[in-house]
N, C-alpha and C positions, 0 to 999 in steps of 0.2 A: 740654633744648633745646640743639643744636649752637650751637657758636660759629663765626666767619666764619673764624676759623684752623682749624676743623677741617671743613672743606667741601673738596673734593676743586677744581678750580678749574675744570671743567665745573658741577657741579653748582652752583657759585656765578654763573658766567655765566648757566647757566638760569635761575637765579635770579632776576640783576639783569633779562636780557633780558624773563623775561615779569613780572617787577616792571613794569618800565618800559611794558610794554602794557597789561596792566592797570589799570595807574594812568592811563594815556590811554583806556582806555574805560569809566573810572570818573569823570574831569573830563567828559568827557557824560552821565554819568551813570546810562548802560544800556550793553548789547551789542546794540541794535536794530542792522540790515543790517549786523553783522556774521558772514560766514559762516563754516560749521564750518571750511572749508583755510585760511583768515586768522586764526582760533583756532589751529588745528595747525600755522602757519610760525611764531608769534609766541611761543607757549607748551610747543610740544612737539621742533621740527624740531630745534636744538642738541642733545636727545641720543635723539630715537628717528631722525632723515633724513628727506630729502624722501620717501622713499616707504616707511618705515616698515622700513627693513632696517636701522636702528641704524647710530650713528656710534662708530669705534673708540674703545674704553672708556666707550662711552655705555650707555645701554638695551639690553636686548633688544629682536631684532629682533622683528617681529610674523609672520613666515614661519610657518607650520603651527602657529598657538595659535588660528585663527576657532574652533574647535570649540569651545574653552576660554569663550566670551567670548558676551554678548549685551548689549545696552543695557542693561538691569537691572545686571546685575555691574560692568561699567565707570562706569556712574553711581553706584556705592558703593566702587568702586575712586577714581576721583577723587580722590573728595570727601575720603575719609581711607586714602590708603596703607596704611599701616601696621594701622590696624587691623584691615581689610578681610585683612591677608592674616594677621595671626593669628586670625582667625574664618573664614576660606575655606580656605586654603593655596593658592592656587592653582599649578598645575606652571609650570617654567619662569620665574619671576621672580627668582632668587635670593634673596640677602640684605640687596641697596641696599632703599633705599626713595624711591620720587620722590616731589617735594612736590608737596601736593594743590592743586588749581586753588584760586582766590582763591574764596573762599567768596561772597562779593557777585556774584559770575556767575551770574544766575538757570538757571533750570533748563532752559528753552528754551534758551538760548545754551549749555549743555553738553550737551545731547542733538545740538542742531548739531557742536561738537565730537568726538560718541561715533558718530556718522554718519561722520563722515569718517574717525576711525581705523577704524570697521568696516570701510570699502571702500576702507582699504589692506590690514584684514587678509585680505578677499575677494581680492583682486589677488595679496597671495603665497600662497596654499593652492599647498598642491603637489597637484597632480591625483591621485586615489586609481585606480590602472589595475582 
């Protein structure tokens, strides 16, 4: 298990920031009317960006990976990074690993989440001439 000294200081932001969300949509005690792009500014925007083109030294960006990707795979990408990518490999994610959404997030309210990254990774496809 990483220690908070050895967390890069983005990825401890992430951290704390969707720490702090989740924990406020946990004292309500569900994710009821909350939508997938309020999941993605809260939990994901510090290091993939508002439109999913990655923030410098953050994530990858989502540019030309839709192919790679459908709700199935990102809903087991989630949930446990890491393991997901030494049983898939998937191209293009390197060697980080992001941490996986807060497990109490039922599964509707991350299918809403996996909707909205899909139709930012729709929006960067590079057109195929």
């Amino acid at each position: 298990r990483a220690s908070v000294a050895s967390l890069s200081s983005g990825a401890l932001l992430t951290t704390l920031a969707g720490g702090a969300f989740l924990a406020s949509c946990n004292q309500r005690g569900n994710y009821e009317g909350v939508d997938g792009e309020t999941l993605y500014k809260r939990a994901c925007l510090s290091c993939h960006g508002k439109d999913g083109r990655a923030m410098a030294g953050g994530a990858p960006s989502y540019r030309g990976i839709r192919k790679d990707w459908d709700e199935e795979k990102l809903l087991g990408y989630i949930d446990n990074p890491q393991r997901y990518k030494r049983a898939n490999r998937p191209p293009r994610l390197g060697k980080r690993y992001m941490p996986p959404v807060d497990r109490r997030m039922p599964e509707d309210a991350r299918r809403r989440l996996i909707a909205h990254v899909l139709g930012l990774m729709d929006a960067l496809e590079v057109p195929s001439d």
